[in-house]
BALOBA-1460 file (C-alpha; in Angstrom, 3 decimals):
// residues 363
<rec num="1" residu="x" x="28.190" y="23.651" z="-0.171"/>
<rec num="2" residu="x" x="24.424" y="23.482" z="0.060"/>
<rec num="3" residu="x" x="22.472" y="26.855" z="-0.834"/>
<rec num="4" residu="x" x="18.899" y="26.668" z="0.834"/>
<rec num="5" residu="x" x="18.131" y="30.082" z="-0.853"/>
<rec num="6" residu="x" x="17.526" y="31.721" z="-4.326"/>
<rec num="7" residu="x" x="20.623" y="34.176" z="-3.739"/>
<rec num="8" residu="x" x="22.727" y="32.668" z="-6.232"/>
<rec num="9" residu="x" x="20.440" y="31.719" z="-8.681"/>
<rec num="10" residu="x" x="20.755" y="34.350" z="-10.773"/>
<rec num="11" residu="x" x="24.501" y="34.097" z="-11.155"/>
<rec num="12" residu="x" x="26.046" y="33.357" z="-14.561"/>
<rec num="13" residu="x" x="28.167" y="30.264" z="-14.410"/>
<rec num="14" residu="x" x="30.569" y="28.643" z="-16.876"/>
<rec num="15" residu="x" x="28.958" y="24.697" z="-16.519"/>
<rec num="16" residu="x" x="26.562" y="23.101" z="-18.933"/>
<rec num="17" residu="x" x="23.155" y="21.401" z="-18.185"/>
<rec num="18" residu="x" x="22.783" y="17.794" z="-18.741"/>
<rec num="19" residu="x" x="20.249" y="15.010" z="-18.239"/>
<rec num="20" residu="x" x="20.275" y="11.373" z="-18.162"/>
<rec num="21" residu="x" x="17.383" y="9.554" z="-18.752"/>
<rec num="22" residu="x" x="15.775" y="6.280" z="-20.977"/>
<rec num="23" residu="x" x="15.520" y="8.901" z="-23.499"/>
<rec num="24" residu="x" x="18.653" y="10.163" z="-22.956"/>
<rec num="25" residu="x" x="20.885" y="7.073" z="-21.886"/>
<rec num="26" residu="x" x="24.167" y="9.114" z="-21.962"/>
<rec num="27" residu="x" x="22.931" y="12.350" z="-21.328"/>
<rec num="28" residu="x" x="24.803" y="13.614" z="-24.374"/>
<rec num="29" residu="x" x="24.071" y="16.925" z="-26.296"/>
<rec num="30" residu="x" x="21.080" y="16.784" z="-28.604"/>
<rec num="31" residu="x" x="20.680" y="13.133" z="-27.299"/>
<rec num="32" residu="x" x="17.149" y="13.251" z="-26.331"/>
<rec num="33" residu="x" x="14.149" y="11.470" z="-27.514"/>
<rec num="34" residu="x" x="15.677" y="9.591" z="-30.611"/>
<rec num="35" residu="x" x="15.134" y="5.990" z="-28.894"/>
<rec num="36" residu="x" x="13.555" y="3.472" z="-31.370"/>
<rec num="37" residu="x" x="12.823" y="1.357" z="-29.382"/>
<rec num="38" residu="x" x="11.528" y="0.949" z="-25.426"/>
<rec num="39" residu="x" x="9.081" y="0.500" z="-23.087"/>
<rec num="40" residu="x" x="6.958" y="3.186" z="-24.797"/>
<rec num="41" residu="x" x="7.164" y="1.759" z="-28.097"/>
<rec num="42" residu="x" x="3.489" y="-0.130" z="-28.853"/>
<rec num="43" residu="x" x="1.945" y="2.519" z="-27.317"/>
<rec num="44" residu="x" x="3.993" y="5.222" z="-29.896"/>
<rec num="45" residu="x" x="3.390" y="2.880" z="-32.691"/>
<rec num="46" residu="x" x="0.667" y="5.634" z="-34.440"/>
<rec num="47" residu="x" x="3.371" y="8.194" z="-33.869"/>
<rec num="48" residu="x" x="6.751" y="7.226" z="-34.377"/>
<rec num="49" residu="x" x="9.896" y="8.582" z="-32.741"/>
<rec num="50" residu="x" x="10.146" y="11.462" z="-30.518"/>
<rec num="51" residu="x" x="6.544" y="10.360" z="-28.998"/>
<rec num="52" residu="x" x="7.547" y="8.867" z="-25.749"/>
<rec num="53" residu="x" x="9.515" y="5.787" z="-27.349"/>
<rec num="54" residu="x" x="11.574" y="4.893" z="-23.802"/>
<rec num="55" residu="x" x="10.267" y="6.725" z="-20.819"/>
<rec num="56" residu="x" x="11.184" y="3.603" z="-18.432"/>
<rec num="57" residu="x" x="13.978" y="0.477" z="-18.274"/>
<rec num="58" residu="x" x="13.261" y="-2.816" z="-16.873"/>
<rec num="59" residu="x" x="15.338" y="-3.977" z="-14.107"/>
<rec num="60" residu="x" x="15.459" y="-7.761" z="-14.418"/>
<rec num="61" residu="x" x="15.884" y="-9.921" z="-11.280"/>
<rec num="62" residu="x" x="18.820" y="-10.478" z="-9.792"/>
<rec num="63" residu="x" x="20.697" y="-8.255" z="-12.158"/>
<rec num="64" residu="x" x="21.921" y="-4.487" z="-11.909"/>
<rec num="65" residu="x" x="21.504" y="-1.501" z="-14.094"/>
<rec num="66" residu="x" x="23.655" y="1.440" z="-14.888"/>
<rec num="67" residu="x" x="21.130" y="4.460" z="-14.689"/>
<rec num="68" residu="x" x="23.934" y="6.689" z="-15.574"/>
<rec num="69" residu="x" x="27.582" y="7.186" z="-16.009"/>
<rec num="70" residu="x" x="28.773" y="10.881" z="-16.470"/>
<rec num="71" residu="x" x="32.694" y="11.416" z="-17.356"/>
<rec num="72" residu="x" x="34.533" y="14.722" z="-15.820"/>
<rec num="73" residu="x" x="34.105" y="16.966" z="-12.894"/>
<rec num="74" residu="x" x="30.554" y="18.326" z="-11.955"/>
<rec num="75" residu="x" x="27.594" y="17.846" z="-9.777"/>
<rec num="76" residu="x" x="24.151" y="15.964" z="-9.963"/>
<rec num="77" residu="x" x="21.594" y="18.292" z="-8.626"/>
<rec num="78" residu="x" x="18.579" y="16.211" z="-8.894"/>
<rec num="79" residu="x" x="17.192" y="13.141" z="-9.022"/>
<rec num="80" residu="x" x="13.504" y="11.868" z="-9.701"/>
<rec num="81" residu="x" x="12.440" y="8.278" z="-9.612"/>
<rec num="82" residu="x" x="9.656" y="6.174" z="-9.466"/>
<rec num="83" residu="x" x="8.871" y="2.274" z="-9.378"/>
<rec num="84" residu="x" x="6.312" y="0.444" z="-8.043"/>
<rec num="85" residu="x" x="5.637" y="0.303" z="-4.229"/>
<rec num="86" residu="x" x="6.537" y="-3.669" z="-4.174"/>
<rec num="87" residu="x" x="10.409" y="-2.912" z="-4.581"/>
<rec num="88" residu="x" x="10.951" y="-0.192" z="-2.652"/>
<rec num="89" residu="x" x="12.820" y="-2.325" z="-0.097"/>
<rec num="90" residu="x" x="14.004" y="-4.775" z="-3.166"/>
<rec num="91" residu="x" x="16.266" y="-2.635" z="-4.931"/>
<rec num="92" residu="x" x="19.426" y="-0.946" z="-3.651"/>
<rec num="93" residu="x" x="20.612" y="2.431" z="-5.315"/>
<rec num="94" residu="x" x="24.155" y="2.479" z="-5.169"/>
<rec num="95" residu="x" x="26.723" y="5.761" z="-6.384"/>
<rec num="96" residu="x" x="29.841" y="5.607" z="-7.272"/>
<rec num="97" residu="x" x="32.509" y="9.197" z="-7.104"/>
<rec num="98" residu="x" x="35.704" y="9.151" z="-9.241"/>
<rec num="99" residu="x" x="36.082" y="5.880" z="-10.391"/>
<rec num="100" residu="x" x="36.003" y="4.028" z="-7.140"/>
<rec num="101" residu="x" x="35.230" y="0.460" z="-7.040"/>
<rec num="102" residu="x" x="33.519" y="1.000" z="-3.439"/>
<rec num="103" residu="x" x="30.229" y="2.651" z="-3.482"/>
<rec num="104" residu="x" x="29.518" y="5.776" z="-1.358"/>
<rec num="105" residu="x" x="25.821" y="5.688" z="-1.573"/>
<rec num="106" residu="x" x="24.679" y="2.061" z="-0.719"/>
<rec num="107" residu="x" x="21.435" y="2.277" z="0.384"/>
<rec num="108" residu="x" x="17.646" y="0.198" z="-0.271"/>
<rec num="109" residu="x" x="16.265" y="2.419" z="-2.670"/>
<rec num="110" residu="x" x="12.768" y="3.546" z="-0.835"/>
<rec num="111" residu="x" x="14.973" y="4.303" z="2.586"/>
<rec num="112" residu="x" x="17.245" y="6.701" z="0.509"/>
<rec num="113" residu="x" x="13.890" y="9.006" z="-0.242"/>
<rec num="114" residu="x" x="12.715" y="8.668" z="3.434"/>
<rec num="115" residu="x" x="10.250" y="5.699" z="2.643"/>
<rec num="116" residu="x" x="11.328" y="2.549" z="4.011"/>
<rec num="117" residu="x" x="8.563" y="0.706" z="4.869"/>
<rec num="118" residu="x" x="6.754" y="0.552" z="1.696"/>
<rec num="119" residu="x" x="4.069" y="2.676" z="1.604"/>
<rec num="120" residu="x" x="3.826" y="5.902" z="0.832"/>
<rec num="121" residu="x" x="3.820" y="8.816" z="2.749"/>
<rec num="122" residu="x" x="4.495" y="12.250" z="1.965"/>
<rec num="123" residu="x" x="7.829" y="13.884" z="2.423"/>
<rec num="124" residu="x" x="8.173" y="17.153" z="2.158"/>
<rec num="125" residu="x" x="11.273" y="18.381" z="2.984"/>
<rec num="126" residu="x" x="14.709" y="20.140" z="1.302"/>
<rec num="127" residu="x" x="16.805" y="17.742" z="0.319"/>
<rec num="128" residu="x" x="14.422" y="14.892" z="-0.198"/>
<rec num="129" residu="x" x="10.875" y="14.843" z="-0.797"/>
<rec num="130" residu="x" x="8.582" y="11.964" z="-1.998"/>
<rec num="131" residu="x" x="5.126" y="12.532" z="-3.662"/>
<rec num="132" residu="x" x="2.108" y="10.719" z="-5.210"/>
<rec num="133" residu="x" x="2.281" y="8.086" z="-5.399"/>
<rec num="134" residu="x" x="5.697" y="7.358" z="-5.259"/>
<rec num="135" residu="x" x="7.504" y="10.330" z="-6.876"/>
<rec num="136" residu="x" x="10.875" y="10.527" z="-5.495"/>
<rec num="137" residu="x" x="12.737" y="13.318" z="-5.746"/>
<rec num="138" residu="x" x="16.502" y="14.088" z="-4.424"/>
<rec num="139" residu="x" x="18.429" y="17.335" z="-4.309"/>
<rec num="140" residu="x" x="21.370" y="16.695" z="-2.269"/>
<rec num="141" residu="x" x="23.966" y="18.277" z="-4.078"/>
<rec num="142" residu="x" x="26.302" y="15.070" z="-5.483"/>
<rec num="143" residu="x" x="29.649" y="16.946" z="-6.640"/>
<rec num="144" residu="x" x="32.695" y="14.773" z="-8.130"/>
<rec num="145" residu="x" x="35.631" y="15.722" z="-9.846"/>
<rec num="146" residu="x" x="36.603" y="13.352" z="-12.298"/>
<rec num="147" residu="x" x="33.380" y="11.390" z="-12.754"/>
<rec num="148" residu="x" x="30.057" y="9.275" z="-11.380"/>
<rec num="149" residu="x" x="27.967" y="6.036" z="-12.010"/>
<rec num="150" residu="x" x="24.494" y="5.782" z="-10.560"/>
<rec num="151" residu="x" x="23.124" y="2.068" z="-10.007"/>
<rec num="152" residu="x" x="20.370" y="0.028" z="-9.442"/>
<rec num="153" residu="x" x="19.971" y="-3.229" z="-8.278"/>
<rec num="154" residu="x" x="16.855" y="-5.615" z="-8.347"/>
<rec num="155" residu="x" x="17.629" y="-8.098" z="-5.613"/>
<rec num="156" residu="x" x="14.063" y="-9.592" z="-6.116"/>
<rec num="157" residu="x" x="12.713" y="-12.548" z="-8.424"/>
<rec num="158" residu="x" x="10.736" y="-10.291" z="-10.295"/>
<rec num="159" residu="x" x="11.453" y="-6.981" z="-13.230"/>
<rec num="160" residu="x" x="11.576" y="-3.911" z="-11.575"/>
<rec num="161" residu="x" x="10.309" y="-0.942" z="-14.015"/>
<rec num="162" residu="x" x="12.032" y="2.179" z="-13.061"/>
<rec num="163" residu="x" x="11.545" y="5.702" z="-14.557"/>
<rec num="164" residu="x" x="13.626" y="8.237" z="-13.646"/>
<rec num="165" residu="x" x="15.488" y="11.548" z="-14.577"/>
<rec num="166" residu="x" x="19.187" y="12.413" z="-13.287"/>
<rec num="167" residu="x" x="19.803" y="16.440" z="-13.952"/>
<rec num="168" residu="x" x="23.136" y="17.287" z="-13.338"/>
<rec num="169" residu="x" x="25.975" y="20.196" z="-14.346"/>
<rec num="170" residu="x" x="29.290" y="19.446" z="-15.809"/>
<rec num="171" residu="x" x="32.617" y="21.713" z="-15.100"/>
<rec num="172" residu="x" x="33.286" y="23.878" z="-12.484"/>
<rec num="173" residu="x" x="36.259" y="23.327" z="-9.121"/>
<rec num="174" residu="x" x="35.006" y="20.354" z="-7.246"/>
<rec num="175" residu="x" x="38.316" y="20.438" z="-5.713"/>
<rec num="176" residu="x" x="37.386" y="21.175" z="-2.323"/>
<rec num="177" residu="x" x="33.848" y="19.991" z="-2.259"/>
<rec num="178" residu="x" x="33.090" y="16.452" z="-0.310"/>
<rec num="179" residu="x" x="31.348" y="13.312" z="-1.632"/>
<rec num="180" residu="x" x="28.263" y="12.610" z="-0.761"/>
<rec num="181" residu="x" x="27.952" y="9.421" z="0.948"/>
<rec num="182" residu="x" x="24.619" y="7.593" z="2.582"/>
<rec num="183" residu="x" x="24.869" y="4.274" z="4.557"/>
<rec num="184" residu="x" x="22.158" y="1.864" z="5.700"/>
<rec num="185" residu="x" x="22.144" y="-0.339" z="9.040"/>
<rec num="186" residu="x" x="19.506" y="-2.365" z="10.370"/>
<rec num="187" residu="x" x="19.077" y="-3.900" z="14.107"/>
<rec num="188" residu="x" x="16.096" y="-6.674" z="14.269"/>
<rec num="189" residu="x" x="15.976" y="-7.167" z="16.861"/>
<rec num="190" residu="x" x="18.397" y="-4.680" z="18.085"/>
<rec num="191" residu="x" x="20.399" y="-6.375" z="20.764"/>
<rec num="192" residu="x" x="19.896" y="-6.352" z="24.442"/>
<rec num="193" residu="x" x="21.054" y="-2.835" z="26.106"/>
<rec num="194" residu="x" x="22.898" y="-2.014" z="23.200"/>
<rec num="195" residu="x" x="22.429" y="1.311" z="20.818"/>
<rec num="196" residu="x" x="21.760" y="1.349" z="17.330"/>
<rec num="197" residu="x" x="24.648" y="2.110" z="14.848"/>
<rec num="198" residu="x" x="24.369" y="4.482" z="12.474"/>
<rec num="199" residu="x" x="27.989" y="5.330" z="11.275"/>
<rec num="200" residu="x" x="31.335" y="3.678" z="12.453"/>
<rec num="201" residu="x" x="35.074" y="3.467" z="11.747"/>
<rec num="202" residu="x" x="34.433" y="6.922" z="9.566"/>
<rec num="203" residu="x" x="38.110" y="8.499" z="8.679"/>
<rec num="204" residu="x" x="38.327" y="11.847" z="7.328"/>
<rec num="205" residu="x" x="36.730" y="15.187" z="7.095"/>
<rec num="206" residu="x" x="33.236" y="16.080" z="6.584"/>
<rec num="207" residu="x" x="29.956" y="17.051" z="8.128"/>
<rec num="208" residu="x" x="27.128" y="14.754" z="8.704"/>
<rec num="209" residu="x" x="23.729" y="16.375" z="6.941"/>
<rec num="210" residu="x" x="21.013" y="13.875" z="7.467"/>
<rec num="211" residu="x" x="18.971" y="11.077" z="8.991"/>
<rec num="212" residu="x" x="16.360" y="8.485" z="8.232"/>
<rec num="213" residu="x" x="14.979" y="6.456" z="10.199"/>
<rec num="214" residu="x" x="12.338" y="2.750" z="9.823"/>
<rec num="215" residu="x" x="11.810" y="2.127" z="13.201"/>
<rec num="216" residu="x" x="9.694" y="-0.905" z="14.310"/>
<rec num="217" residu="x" x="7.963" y="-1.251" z="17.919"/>
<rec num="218" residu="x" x="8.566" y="-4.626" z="19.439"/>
<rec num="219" residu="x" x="6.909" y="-3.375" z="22.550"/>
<rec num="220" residu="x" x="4.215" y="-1.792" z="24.214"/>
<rec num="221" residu="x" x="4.085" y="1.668" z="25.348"/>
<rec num="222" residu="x" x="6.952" y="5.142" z="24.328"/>
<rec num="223" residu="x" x="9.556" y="3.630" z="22.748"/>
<rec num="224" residu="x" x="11.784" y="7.521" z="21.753"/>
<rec num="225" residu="x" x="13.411" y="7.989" z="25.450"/>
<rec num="226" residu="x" x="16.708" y="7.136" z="24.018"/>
<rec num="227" residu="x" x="19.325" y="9.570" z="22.511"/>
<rec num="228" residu="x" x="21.241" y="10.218" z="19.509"/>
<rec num="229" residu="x" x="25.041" y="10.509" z="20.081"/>
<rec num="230" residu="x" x="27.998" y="11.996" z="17.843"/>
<rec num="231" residu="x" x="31.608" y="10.735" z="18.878"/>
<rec num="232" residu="x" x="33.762" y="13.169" z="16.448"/>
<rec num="233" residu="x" x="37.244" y="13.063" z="15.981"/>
<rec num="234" residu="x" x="39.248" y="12.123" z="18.952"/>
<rec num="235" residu="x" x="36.016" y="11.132" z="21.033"/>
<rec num="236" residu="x" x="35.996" y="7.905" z="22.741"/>
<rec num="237" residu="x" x="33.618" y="6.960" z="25.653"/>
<rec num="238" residu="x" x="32.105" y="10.096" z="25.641"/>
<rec num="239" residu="x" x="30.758" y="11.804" z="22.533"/>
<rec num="240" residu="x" x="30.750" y="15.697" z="21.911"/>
<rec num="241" residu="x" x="27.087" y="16.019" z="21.169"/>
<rec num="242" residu="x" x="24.546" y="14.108" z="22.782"/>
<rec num="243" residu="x" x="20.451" y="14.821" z="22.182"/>
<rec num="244" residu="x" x="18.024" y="14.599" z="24.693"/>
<rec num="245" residu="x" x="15.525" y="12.059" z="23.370"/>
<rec num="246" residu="x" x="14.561" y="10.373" z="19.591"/>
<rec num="247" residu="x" x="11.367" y="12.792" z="19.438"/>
<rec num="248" residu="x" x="13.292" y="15.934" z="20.485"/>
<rec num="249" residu="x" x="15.893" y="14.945" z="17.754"/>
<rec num="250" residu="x" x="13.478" y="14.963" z="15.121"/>
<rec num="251" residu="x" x="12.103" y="18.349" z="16.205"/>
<rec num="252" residu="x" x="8.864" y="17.469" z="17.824"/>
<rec num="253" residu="x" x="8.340" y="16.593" z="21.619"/>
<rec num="254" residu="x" x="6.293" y="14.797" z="24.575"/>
<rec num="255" residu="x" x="5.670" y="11.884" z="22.253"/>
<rec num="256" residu="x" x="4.582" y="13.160" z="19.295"/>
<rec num="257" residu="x" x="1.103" y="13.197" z="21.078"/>
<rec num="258" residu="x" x="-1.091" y="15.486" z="20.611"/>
<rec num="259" residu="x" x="-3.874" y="15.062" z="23.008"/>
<rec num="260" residu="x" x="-6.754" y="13.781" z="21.515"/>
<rec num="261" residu="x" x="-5.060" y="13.428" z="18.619"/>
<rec num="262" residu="x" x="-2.162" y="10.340" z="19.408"/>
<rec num="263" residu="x" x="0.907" y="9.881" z="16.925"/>
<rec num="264" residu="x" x="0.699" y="13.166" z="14.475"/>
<rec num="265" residu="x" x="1.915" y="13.083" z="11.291"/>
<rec num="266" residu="x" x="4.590" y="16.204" z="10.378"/>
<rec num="267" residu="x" x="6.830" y="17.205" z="7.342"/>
<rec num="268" residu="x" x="8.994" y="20.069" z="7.221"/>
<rec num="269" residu="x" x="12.066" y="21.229" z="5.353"/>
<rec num="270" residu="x" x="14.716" y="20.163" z="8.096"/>
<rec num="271" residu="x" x="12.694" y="17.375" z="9.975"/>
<rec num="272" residu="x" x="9.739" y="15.357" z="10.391"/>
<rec num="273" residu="x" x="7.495" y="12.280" z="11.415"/>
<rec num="274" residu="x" x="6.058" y="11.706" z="7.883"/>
<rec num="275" residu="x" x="4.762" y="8.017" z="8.285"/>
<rec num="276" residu="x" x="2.958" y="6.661" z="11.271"/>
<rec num="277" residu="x" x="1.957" y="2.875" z="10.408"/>
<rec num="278" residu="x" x="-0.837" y="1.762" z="13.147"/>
<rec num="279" residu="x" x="-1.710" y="-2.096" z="14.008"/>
<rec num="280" residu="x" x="-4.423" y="-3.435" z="11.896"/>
<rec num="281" residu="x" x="-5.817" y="-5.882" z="14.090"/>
<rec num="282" residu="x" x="-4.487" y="-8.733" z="11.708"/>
<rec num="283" residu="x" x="-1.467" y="-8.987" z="10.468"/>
<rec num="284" residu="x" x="0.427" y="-5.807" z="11.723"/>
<rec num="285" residu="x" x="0.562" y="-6.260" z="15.435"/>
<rec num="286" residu="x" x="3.143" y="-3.614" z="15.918"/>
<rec num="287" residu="x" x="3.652" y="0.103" z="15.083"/>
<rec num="288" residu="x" x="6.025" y="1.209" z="12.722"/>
<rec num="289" residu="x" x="7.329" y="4.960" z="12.491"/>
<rec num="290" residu="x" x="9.304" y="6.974" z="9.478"/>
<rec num="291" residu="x" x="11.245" y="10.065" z="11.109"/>
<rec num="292" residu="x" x="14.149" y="12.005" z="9.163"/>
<rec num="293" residu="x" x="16.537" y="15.209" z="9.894"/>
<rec num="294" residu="x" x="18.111" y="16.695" z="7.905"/>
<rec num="295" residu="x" x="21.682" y="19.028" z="9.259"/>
<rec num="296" residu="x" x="21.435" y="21.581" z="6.272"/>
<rec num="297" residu="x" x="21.343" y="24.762" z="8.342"/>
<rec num="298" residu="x" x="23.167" y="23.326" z="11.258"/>
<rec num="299" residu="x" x="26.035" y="20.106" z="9.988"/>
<rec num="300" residu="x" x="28.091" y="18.180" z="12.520"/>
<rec num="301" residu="x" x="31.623" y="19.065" z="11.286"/>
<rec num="302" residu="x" x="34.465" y="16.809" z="11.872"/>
<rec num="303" residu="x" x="38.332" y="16.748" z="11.334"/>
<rec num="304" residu="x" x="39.590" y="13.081" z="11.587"/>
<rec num="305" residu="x" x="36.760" y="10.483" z="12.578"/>
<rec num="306" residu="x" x="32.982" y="9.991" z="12.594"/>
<rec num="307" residu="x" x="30.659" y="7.084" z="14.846"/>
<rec num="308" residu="x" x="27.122" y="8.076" z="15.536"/>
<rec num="309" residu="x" x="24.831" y="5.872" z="17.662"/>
<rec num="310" residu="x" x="21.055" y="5.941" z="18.769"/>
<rec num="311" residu="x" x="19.488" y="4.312" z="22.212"/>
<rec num="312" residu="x" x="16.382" y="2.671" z="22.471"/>
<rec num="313" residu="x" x="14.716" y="3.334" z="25.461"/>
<rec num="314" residu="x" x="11.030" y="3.109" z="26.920"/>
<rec num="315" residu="x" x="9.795" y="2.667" z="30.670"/>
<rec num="316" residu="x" x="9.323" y="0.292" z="33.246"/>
<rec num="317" residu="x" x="7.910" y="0.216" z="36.440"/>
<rec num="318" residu="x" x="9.432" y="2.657" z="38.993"/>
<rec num="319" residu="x" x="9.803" y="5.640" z="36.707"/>
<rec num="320" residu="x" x="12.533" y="3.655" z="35.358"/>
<rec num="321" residu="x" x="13.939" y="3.571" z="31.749"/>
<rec num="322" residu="x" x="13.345" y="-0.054" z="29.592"/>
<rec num="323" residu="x" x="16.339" y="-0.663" z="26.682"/>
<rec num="324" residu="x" x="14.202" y="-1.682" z="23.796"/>
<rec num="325" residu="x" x="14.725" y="-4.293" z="21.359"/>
<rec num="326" residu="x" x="13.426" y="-2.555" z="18.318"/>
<rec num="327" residu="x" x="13.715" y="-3.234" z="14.016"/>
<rec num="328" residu="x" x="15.801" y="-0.050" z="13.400"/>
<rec num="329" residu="x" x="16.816" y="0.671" z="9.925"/>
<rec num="330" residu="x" x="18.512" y="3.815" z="9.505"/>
<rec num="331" residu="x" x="20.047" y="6.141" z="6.571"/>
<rec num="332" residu="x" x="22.503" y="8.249" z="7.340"/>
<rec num="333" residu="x" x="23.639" y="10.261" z="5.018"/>
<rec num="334" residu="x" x="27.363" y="12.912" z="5.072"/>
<rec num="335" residu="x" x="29.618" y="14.322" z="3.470"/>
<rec num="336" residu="x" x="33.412" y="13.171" z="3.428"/>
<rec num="337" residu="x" x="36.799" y="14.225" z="1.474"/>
<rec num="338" residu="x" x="37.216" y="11.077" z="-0.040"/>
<rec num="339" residu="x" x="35.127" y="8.786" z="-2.461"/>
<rec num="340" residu="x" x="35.285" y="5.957" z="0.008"/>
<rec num="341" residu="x" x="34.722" y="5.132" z="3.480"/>
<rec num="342" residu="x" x="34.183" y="2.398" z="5.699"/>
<rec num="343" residu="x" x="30.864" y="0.984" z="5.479"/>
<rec num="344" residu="x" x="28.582" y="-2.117" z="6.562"/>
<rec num="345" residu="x" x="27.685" y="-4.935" z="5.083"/>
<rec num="346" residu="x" x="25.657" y="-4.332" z="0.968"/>
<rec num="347" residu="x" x="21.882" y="-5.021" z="1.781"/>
<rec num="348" residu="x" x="20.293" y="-7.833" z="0.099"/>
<rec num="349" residu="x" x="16.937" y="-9.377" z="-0.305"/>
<rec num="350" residu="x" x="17.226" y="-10.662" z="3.575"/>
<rec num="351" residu="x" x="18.328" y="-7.638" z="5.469"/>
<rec num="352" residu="x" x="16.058" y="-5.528" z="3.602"/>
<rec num="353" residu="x" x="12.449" y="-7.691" z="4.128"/>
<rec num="354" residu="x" x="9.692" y="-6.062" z="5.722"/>
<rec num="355" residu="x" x="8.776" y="-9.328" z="7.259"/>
<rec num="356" residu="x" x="5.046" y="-9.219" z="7.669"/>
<rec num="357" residu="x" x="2.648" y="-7.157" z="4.733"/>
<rec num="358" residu="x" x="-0.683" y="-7.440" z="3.468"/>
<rec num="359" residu="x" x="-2.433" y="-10.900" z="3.800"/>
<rec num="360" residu="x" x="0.798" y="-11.834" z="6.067"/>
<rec num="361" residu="x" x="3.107" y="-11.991" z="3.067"/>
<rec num="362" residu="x" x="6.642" y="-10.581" z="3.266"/>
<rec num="363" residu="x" x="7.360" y="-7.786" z="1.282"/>
């Protein structure tokens, strides 16, 4: 399902090319750039329509917008964004596959593009990447068969402006392609000697393709002894694939220390430590890390059930390992035969807060 190459690029297919956008609201044929009216509108007043008349929407608080609604089979391709830094943990981007009434993607809107703690970092990788300042960009491949709706919602007291683009082909065979689904768990603290959970009570086939992690240090010292597990299909107390540490997941190692050098930054196409947030001497007493991999060369298949879990592990005295009791938010992201799954709680303004920002103020 997902090309990481240019081989088929230069195939002729029978789909069309359509875009949603303010400009476009419906994405229709010959749709573009007729808005009258918009954010863009005082500033266009010298040149009328066609000059940039609705570029953006305004998300008001507590409400949810529609960013797009696309009828028949096809595929989104891409996805750019941007909003301001401030509600990157306010608003939660939610997809819909087929008509559903249960969302697939459910996720807070900066943690979906790899950038949950609210400032930015750079993310330069396949599927996602996020740019200055705030540029987010998807290209998981979002296939449906009968139809999609793409949401926002502003959980905060105040607007939200939102740009954005959604690129997507319609027609082709979906038939046999999964849904792209992304879930979002936090654990602060997380509890005594327990893991973290990043998928449970999954039914059906797929492969897993991706994770993000916010992780918060409650602690002093290493905090990435602990390791990822995958319990697939009729796994129980044991899983079938079990890392070796959160680092060595994430393709780095020892640490992420390079001597001399501490906690080093690292984006790549398939993983990375992209954001490394250091105490201040203030307000931010504790370190907070970004880390994300993606499974495009190499999914975790499954036939019948899916639960994924993370430790948290440092040391103690006696060469001896410490369970943690970390803030953990992870995004976790695979693909399933069917439009819905079992997921966690929606997050709202609560579960989402980044409890201590600049000047001490929650953001």
């Amino acid at each position: 399902m997902i090309d990481n190459g240019l081989g088929g690029l230069g195939r002729l297919r029978r789909v069309r090319t359509r875009s949603i956008s303010p400009e476009n609201p419906d994405g229709s044929a010959g749709g573009g750039a007729r808005a009258t009216e918009g954010t863009g509108a005082h500033a266009a007043r010298d040149l009328g329509p066609g000059w940039k008349i609705s570029p953006s929407v305004d998300v008001q608080p507590g409400s949810t917008y529609v960013l797009g609604e696309i009828d028949g089979p096809g595929k989104i391709t891409h996805i750019w964004i941007t909003t301001h830094p401030d509600h990157w943990r306010r608003l939660v981007l939610r997809a819909y596959w087929d008509g559903a009434e249960e969302p697939a993607i459910e996720v807070p809107y900066g943690d979906f593009f790899c950038s949950g703690w609210g400032r930015f970092a750079q993310v330069s990788a396949q599927p996602i990447t996020a740019n200055p300042n705030g540029g987010f960009n998807s290209y998981w491949p979002m296939p449906f068969r009968a139809g999609a709706r793409l949401t926002v919602q502003n959980t905060s007291d105040r607007v939200a402006t939102v740009y954005f683009q959604i690129t997507y082909e319609l027609g082709d065979d979906h038939g046999t392609d999964g849904y792209l689904h992304a879930q979002w768990r936090r654990s602060n603290p997380l509890a005594d000697r327990t893991p973290h959970t990043l998928v449970e009570g999954v039914h059906g086939a797929g492969q897993y393709v991706g994770t993000y992690l916010a992780w918060g240090v409650h602690a002093d010292g290493w905090w990435g002894e602990g390791e990822i597990k995958f319990y697939l299909d009729d796994d129980e107390d044991y899983p079938s694939i079990c890392g070796t540490g959160t680092e060595d997941y994430f393709g780095g190692a020892w640490n992420f220390d390079v001597p001399g050098l501490g906690y080093t930054e690292f984006s790549t196409s398939y993983l990375g430590l992209p954001q490394v947030i250091r105490p201040d001497g203030l307000y931010l007493a504790h370190q907070r890390f970004g880390l994300y991999r993606f499974h495009v060369l190499d999914p975790i298949f499954f036939a019948t059930r899916l639960r994924v879990e993370i430790q948290a592990l440092g040391w103690r005295s006696g060469h001896r390992y410490l369970p943690l009791h970390e803030d953990i938010a992870s995004t976790a992201y695979f693909y399933l035969d069917r439009p819905v799954a079992h997921r966690p709680a929606p997050p709202d303004a609560d579960s989402m807060e980044i409890h201590v920002g600049s000047g001490g103020a929650p953001l």
